[in-house]
KOLZA-365632 format. One record per residue (C-alpha): chain; x, y, z. Coordinates in steps of 0.5 Angstrom, whole numbers. Layout:
<"A" <X Y Z>>
...
// end
This chain:
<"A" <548 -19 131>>
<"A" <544 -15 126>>
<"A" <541 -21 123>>
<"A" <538 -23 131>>
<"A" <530 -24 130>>
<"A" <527 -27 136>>
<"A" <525 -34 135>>
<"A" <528 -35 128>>
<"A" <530 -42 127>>
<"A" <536 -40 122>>
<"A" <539 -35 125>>
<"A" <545 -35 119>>
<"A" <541 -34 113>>
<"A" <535 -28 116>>
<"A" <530 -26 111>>
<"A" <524 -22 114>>
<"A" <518 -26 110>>
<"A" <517 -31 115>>
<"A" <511 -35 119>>
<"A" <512 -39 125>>
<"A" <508 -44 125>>
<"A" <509 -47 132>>
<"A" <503 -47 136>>
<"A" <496 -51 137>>
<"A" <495 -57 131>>
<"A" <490 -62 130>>
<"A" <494 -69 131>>
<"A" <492 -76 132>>
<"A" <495 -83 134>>
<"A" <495 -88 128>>
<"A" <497 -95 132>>
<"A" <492 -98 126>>
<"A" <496 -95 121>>
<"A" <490 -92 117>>
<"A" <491 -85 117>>
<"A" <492 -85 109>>
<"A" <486 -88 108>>
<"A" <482 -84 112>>
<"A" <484 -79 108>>
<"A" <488 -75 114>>
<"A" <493 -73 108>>
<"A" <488 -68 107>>
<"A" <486 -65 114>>
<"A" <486 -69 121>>
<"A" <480 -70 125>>
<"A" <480 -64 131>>
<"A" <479 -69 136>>
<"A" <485 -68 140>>
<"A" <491 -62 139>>
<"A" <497 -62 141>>
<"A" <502 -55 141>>
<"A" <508 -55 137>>
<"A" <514 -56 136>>
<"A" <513 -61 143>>
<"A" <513 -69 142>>
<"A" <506 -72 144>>
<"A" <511 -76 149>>
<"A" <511 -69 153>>
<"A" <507 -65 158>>
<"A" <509 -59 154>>
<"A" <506 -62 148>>
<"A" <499 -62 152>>
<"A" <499 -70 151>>
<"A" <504 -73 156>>
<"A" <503 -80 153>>
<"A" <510 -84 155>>
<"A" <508 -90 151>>
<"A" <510 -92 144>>
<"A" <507 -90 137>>
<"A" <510 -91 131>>
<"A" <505 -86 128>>
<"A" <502 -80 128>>
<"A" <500 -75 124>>
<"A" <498 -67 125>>
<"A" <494 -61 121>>
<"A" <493 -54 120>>
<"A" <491 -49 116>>
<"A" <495 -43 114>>
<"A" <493 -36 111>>
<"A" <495 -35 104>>
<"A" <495 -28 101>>
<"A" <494 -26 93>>
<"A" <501 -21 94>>
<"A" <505 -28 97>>
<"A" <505 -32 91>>
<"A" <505 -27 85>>
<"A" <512 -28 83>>
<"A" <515 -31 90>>
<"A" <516 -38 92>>
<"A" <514 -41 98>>
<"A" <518 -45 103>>
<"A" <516 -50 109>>
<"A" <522 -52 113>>
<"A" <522 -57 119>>
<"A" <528 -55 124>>
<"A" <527 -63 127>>
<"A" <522 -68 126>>
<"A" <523 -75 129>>
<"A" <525 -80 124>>
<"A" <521 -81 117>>
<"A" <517 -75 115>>
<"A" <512 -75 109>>
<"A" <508 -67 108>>
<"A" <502 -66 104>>
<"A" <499 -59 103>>
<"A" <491 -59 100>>
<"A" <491 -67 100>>
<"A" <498 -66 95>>
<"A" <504 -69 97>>
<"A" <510 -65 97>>
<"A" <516 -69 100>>
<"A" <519 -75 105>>
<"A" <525 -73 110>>
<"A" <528 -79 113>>
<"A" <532 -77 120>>
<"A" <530 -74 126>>
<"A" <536 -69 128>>
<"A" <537 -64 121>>
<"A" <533 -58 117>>
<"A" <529 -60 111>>
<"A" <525 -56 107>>
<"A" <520 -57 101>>
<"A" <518 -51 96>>
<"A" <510 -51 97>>
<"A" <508 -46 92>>
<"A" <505 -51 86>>
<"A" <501 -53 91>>
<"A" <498 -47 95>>
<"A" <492 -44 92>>
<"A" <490 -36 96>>
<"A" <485 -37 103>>
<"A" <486 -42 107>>
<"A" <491 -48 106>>
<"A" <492 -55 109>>
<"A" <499 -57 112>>
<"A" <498 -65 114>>
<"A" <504 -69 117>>
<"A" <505 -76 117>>
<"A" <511 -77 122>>
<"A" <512 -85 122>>
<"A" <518 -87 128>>
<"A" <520 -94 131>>
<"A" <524 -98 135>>
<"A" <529 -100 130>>
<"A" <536 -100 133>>
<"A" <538 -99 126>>
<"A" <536 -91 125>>
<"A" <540 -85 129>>
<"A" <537 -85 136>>
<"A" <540 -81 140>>
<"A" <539 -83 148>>
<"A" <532 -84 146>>
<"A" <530 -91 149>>
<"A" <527 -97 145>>
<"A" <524 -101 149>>
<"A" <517 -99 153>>
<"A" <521 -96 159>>
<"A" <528 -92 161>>
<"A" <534 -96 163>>
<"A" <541 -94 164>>
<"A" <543 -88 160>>
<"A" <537 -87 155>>
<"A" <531 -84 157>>
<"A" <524 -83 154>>
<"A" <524 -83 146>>
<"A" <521 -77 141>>
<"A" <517 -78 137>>
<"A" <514 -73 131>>
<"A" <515 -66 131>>
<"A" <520 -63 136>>
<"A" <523 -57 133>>
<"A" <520 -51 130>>
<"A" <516 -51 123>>
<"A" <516 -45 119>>
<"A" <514 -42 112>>
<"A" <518 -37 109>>
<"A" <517 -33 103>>
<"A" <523 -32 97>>
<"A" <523 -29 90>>
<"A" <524 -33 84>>
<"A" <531 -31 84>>
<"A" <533 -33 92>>
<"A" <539 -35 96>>
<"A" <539 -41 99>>
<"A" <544 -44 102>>
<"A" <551 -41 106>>
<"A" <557 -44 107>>
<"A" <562 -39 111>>
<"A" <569 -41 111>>
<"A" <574 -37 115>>
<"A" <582 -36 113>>
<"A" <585 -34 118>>
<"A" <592 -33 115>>
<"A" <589 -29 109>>
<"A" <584 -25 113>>
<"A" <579 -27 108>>
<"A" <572 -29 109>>
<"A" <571 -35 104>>
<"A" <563 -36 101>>
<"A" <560 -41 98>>
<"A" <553 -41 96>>
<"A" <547 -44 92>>
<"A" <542 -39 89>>
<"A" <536 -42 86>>
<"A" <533 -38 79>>
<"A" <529 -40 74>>
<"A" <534 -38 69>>
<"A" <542 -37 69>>
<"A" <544 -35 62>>
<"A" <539 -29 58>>
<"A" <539 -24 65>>
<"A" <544 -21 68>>
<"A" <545 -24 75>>
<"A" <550 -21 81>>
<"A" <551 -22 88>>
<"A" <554 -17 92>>
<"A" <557 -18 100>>
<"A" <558 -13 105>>
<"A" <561 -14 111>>
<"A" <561 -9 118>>
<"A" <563 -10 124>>
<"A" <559 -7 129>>
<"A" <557 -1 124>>
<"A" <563 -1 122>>
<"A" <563 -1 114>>
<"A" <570 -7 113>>
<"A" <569 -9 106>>
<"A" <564 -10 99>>
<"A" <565 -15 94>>
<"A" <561 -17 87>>
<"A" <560 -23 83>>
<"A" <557 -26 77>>
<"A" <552 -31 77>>
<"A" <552 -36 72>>
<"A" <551 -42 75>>
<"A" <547 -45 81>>
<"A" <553 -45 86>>
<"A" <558 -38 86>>
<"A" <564 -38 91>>
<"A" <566 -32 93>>
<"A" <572 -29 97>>
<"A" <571 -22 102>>
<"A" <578 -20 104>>
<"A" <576 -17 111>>
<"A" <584 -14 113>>
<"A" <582 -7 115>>
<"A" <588 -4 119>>
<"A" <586 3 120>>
<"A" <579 -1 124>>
<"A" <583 -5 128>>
<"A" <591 -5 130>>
<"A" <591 -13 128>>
<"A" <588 -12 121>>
<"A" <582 -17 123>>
<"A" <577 -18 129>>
<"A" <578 -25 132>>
<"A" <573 -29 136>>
<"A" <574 -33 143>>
<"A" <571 -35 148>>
<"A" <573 -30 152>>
<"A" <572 -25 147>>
<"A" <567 -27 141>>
<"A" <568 -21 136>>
<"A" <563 -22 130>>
<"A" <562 -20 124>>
<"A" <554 -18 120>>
<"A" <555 -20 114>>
<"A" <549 -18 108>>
<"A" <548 -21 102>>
<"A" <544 -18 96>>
<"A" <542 -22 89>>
<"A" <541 -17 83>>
<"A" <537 -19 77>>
<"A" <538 -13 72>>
<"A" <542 -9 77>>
<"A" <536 -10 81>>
<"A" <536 -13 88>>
<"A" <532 -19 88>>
<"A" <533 -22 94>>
<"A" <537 -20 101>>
<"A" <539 -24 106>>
<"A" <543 -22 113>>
<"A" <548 -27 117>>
<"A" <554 -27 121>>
<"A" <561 -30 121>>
<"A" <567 -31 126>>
<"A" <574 -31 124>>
<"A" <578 -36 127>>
<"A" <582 -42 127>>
<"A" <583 -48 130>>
<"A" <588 -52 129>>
<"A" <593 -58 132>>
<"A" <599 -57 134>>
<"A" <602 -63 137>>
<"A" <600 -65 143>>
<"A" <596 -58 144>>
<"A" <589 -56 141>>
<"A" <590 -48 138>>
<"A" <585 -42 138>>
<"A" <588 -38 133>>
<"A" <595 -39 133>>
<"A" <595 -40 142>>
<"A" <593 -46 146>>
<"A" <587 -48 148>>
<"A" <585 -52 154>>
<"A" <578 -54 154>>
<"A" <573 -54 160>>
<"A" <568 -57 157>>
<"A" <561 -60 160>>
<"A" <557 -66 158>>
<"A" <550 -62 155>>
<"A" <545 -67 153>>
<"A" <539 -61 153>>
<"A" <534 -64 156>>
<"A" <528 -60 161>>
<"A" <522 -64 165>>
<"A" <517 -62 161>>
<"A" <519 -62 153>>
<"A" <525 -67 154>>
<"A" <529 -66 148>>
<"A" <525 -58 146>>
<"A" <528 -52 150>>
<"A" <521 -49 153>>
<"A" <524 -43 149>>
<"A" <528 -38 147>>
<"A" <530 -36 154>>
<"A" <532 -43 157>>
<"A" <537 -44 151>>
<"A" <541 -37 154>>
<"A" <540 -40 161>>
<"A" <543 -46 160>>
<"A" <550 -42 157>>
<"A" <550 -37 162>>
<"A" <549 -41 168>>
<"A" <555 -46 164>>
<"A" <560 -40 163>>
<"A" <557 -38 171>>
<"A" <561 -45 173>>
<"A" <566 -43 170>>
<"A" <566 -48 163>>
<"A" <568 -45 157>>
<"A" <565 -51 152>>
<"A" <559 -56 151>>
<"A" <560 -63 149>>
<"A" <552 -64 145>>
<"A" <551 -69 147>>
<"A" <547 -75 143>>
<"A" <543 -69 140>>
<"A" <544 -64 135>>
<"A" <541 -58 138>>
<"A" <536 -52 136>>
<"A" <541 -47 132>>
<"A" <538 -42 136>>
<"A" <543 -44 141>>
<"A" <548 -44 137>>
<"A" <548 -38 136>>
<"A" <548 -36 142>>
<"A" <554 -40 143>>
<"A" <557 -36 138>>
<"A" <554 -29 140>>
<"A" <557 -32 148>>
<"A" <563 -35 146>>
<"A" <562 -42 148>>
<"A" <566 -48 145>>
<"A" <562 -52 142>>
<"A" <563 -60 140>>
<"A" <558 -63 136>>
<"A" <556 -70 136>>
<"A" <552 -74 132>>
<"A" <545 -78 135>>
<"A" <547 -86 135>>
<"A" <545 -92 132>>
<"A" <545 -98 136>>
<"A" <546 -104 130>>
<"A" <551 -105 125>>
<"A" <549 -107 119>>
<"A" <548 -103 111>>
<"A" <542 -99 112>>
<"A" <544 -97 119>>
<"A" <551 -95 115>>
<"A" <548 -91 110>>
<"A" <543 -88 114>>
<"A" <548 -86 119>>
<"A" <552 -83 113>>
<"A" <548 -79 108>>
<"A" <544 -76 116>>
<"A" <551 -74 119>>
<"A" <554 -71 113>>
<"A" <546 -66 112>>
<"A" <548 -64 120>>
<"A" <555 -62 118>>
<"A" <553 -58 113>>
<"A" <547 -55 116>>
<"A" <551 -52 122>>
<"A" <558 -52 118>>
<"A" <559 -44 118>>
<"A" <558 -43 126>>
<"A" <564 -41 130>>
<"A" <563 -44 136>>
<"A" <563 -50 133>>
<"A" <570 -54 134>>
<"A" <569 -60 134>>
<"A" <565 -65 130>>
<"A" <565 -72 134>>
<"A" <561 -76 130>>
<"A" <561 -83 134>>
<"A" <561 -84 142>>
<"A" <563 -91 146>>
<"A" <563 -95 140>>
<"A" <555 -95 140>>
<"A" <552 -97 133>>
<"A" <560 -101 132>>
<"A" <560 -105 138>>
<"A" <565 -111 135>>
<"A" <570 -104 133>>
<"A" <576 -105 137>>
<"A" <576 -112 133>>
<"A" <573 -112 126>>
<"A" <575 -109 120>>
<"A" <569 -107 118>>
<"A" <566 -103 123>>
<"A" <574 -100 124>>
<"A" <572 -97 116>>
<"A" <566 -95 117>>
<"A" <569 -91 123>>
<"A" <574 -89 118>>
<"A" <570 -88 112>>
<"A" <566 -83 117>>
<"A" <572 -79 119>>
<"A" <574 -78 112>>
<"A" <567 -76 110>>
<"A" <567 -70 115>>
<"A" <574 -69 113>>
<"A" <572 -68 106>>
<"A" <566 -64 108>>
<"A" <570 -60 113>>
<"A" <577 -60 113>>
<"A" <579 -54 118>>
<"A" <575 -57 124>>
<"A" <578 -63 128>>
<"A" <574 -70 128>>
<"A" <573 -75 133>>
<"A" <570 -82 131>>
<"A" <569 -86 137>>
<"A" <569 -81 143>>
<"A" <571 -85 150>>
<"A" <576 -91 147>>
<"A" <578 -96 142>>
<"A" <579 -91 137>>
<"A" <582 -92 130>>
<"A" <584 -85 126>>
<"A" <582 -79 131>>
<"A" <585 -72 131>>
<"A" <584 -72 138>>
<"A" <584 -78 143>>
<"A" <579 -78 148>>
<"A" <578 -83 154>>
<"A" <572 -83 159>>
<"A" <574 -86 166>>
<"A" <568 -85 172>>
<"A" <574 -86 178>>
<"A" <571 -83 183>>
<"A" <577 -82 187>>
<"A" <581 -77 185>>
<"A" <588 -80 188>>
<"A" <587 -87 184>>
<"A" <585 -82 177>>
<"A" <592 -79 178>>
<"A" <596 -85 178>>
<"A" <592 -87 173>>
<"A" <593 -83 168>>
<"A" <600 -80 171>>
<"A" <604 -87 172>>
<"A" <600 -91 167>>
<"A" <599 -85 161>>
<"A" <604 -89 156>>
<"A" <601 -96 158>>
<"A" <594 -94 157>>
<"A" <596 -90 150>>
<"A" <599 -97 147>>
<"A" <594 -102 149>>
<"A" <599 -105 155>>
<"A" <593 -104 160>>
<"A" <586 -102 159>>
<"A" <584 -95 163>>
<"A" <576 -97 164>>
<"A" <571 -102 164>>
<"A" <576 -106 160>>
<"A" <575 -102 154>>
<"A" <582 -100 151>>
<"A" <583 -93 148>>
<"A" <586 -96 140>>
<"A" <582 -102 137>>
<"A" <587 -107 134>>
<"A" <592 -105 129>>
<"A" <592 -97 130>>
<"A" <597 -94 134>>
<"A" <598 -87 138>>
<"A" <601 -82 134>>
<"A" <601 -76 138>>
<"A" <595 -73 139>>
<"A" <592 -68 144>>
<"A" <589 -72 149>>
<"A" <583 -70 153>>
<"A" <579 -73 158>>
<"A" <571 -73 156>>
<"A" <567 -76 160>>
<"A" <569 -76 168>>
<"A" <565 -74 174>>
<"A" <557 -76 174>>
<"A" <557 -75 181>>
<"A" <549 -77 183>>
<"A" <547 -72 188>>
<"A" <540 -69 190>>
<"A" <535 -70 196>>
<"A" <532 -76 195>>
<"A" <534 -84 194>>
<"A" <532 -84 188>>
<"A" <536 -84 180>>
<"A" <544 -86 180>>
<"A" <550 -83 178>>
<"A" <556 -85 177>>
<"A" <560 -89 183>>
<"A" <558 -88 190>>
<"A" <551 -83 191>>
<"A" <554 -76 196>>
<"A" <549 -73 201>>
<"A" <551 -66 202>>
<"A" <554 -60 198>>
<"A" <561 -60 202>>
<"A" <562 -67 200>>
<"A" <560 -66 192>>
<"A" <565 -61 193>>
<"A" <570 -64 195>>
<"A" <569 -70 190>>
<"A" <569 -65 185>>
<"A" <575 -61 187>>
<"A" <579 -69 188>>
<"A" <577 -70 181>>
<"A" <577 -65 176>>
<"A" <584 -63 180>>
<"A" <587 -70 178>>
<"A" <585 -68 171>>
<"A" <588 -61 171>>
<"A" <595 -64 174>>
<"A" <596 -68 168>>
<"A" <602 -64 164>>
<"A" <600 -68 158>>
<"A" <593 -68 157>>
<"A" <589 -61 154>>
<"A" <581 -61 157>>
<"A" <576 -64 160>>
<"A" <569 -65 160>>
<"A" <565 -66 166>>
<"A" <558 -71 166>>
<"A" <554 -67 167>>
<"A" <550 -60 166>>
<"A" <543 -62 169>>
<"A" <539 -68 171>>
<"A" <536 -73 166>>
<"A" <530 -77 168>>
<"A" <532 -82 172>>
<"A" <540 -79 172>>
<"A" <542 -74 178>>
<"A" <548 -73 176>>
<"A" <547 -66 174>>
<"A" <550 -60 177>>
<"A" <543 -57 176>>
<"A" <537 -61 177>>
<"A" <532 -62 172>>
<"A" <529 -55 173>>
<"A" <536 -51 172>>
<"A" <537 -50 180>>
<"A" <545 -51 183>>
<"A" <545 -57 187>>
<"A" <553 -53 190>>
<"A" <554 -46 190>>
<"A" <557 -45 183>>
<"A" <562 -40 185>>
<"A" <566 -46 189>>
<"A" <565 -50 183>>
<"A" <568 -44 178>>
<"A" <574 -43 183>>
<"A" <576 -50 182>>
<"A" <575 -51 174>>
<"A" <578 -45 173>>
<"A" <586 -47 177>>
<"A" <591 -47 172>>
<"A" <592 -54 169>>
<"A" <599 -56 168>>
<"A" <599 -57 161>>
<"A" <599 -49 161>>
<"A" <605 -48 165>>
<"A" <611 -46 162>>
// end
C-alpha cells in the first residue's frame, strides 16, 4: 500500500516523524525489588544490555535466561532536537509489553499500562528537554493465573501445552513526532451494501472552538483518484462517511477483498487548521463483508469455507517476537503454499505488521484473546477492560473475521455449570458485540458454548474412518448434549440450546512428527512422511465430507518447544512435501456441493 514503510509498527495510521527504538538497552533484573531505590527510574547501571524488542528469556534477546523474574527494568537515551519540540508533541509507543509497565523519562513518571498483548502510548513532550533524554522502564510480571497469559507457563518449566513465559518488552518501541493538532486514533468501517467507507476518528487539539478545524479524506485505488470527502471539526471525536461506488473505475462500482483477491483501497487523512494542513496521515482499508447465513459463513454475499490453521507464532530464538519483518511474510506464504486460507492466532495477539500482510496477502484471520487461568473479580475485569483495547487496536483490518475471545474453558473452568462464568462468557460476547457488531464472535472456542454465533468444537481423533462416524451419524447427538464429542466435554454448557449456527471444526490433527524421540503430539507419534500423509488425508478428508460443517482449522503451523506437532519445525522447514498437503486441503468439501 502507499502507506507501507519497513518496519513500521502501526501500519493504519502512517505518519514519516518516527524513531524506532528497538535495539540495545541497558537492563537489569530486580528479584530484590530495589530498582526504585537505587534510582534506576533515572538510568539503569550499563552492566548488562539486552536487544529490544526480545524478552530476557530468549537467545535473541543476548540474555536466554528461562528462569522467572518477576521484575525487570531498562534504559536508554534518545536524541532530542530544538525543531522537534517547537510546536510539536512527542508520543512513546509500546507495541507489547508483558504485564504491568511503569515508564519514566528523566527520572519522571509518564504513565502505567497494565496488560501484555495491547498498544499504548504516552505523550512525553512535558518531560523532554533538547539533547540527551532518559527512557526507563519498569516491567513487573508474575505467575498469577489471574492475569491474561496466554500459553505462558506459570510454573518454573514447561508442561503440557504451555511453553516458557515473556517477560518485559516483546514488541517494538518507537517515538513519533505529531503537531499540536494531530489525529490519533482511526476506526474504519466497511459498508458493503451502501459502498461507503464509514470513519470515526479522535483528533487531539489544544483547542476546538475560536480556530477553524477541518479534516479532509481521500481515497485512491491504486492511482486511481475514487473519492474526497471534508468535514468539520468541532469536538475530539469526528465521524465521517466516504461513498466509494465509482462505476466508470470498476464495472461493480466497488473493489472487493478476499482472500483470493485482496483489493485494497489508500486512504489519506489531512487535519487543516485555518485552511492549512497540520497534520497528515496515510492508511488503508477493505471493502468486505462477512456475515451468517444460517448454517453458512459468507464473504460478501457467497460462502466461505475456511481452511484455517492453528498459528501460535512462536520461533526457536525469540519466542513469541518474530525475529523480523521477513519471518512475519514467511510464515503466510508458506501457509497459503499448503493450501490454507486463514490462521487462528492462537493464544496470542500478534505484531500488527503481520496483519497487514494478511491483509495485503488476503489471509483470513481469527483473533483470539491470551487467557487467564482463574476465575475471580479481578481476573474478570482485567480480561474485559484488556480484551476490549485489543478489539479496538485492530478493529479496522480486513483480514480479521472473527473475534474468539475465550478457548477451551481456560480462566471458566466451572462454565458448563455455573452461572456465573456462563454471564461472564456472555457478558464478553456482548462486549465485543457492542464494539464490533459486523464481525462474528466465539466465546468458548472448542465446547460448552453459551451464545456463539459460530459453533466450534476440537476433536483429536486420529483416525479418520472413527472421526467420520462421529460427526456424520452422531451430529444431532453431540449438538444437543446426548453424547459428548471429546474428552468428555459437551459442545453447549447447561441450559443453552443449538440454534442453528455455522459449525466449524477448530482444532483437529496435531499429529507429533519429526526425527527424533523427543515432544508429543497428539494420538500416536508417525515415523515417515508417507505415514503423516496418509493420516493427514484420513482426517482432514473426514472433515471435508461432512455436508454440514463449513471450515476446519488444523493444529498446527510449526513445532513449539517440547510440541512437534507442526507441519513445520521450529525453523520453518516442511516436515512433508507441501504440495501433497495443498492437494488435499484443497479437495472440494461437501458442504459446497450444490
Amino acid at each position: 500500500m502507499k502507506s507501507y514503510i519497513p518496519d513500521y509498527p502501526r501500519p493504519q495510521l502512517v505518519r514519516s516523524s518516527w524513531e524506532n527504538l528497538n535495539g540495545s538497552w541497558n537492563f537489569a533484573f530486580d528479584d530484590e525489588k530495589q530498582g526504585l531505590n537505587k534510582g534506576w527510574n533515572q538510568g539503569v547501571p550499563a552492566e548488562k544490555t539486552i536487544q529490544v524488542p526480545f524478552a530476557y528469556e530468549t537467545k535473541a534477546s543476548g540474555i536466554g535466561d528461562e528462569t522467572i523474574h518477576s521484575q525487570v527494568w531498562y534504559s536508554r537515551t534518545v536524541e532530542v532536537k530544538e525543531e522537534s519540540l517547537s510546536g510539536r508533541r512527542i508520543l512513546l509507543h509500546f507495541e507489547g509489553c508483558d504485564y504491568r509497565t511503569t515508564v519514566w523519562v528523566n527520572g519522571q513518571q509518564a504513565g502505567t499500562h497494565v496488560g501484555g498483548y495491547a498498544r499504548f502510548s504516552f505523550d512525553v513532550t512535558h518531560l523532554l528537554h533538547v539533547g540527551e533524554n532518559v527512557i526507563a522502564v519498569l516491567a513487573e510480571d508474575s505467575e498469577d493465573t489471574r492475569q491474561p497469559r496466554g500459553k505462558q507457563r506459570w510454573k518454573g518449566e514447561n508442561f503440557g501445552c504451555w511453553y516458557v513465559q515473556t517477560t518485559g518488552i516483546w514488541k517494538t518501541v518507537w517515538m513519533e513526532s505529531v503537531p499540536e493538532t494531530y489525529l490519533s486514533t482511526l476506526k474504519l468501517t466497511p459498508n458493503l451494501t451502501q459502498a461507503r467507507l464509514e470513519l470515526e476518528g479522535q483528533v487531539e487539539a489544544p483547542t476546538y472552538n475560536g480556530e477553524e478545524l477541518m479534516m479532509e479524506i481521500t481515497v485512491r485505488y491504486e492511482d486511481t483518484f475514487i473519492a474526497r470527502t471534508a468535514v468539520a471539526i468541532t469536538q475530539k471525536y469526528v465521524n465521517a462517511q466516504v461513498d466509494v461506488c465509482n462505476t466508470k473505475e470498476h464495472e461493480w462500482s466497488v473493489h472487493t477483498w478476499t482472500p483470493a483477491n485482496p483489493q485494497l483501497y489508500d486512504l489519506e487523512i489531512q487535519i487543516f487548521k485555518n485552511h492549512q494542513p497540520v497534520d497528515t496521515v496515510l492508511s488503508y482499508f477493505g471493502m468486505r463483508e462477512i456475515r451468517i447465513d444460517g448454517r453458512q459463513i459468507l464473504l460478501n454475499g457467497s460462502p466461505l469455507y475456511q481452511r484455517l490453521i492453528l498459528d501460535q507464532g512462536y520461533w526457536a530464538d525469540s519466542h513469541l517476537t518474530p525475529p523480523d519483518e521477513a519471518a512475519l511474510i514467511e510464515d503466510i506464504d508458506k501457509l497459503q503454499r499448503l493450501g490454507y486460507n486463514g490462521v487462528r492466532k492462537h493464544q496470542k495477539i500478534e505484531d500488527e505488521r503481520f496483519l497487514y500482510w494478511c491483509d495485503v496477502k488476503g489471509m483470513l484471520v481469527w483473533s483470539e484473546m491470551a487467557a487467564a487461568y482463574t476465575f475471580d473479580d479481578t481476573a474478570v475485569s482485567d480480561f474485559m477492560s484488556q480484551w476490549a483495547e485489543i478489539v479496538r487496536q485492530n478493529y479496522s483490518h480486513p483480514a480479521i473475521i472473527t473475534w474468539t475471545p475465550v478457548n477451551e474453558s481456560w480462566g471458566v473452568p466451572k462454565i458448563k455449570t455455573e452461572k456465573p462464568q456462563q454471564d461472564f462468557a456472555q457478558a464478553i460476547y456482548y462486549l465485543t458485540k457492542s464494539l464490533d457488531p459486523n464481525r462474528p464472535v466465539i466465546v468458548n472456542d472448542g465446547w460448552e458454548h453459551t451464545v456463539s454465533d459460530i459453533i466450534t468444537l476440537h476433536d483429536y481423533e486420529e483416525k479418520g474412518s472413527i472421526f467420520l462416524e462421529r460427526y456424520e451419524k452422531y451430529a444431532k447427538e453431540l449438538l444437543d448434549g446426548t453424547i459428548y464429542h471429546n474428552l468428555d466435554r459437551a459442545a453447549f454448557a447447561d441450559g443453552f440450546a443449538y440454534r442453528g449456527q455455522p459449525i466449524i471444526i477448530s482444532e483437529f490433527g496435531g499429529i507429533a512428527y519429526n526425527n527424533d524421540d523427543s515432544g508429543w503430539g497428539y494420538g500416536n507419534k508417525v515415523n515417515t512422511e508417507e505415514e503423516f500423509l496418509a493420516r493427514f488425508a484420513e482426517i482432514t478428508g473426514a472433515i471435508q465430507k461432512l455436508p454440514y460443517c463449513c471450515g476446519y482449522c488444523y493444529t498446527q503451523v510449526t513445532d513449539v518447544q517440547q510440541e512437534i506437532n507442526g507441519l513445520m519445525d521450529m525453523q520453518r522447514n516442511f516436515k512433508a512435501d507441501p504440495d501433497k498437503i495443498r492437494a488435499i486441503n484443497l479437495q472440494t468439501p461437501s458442504c459446497l456441493h450444490r
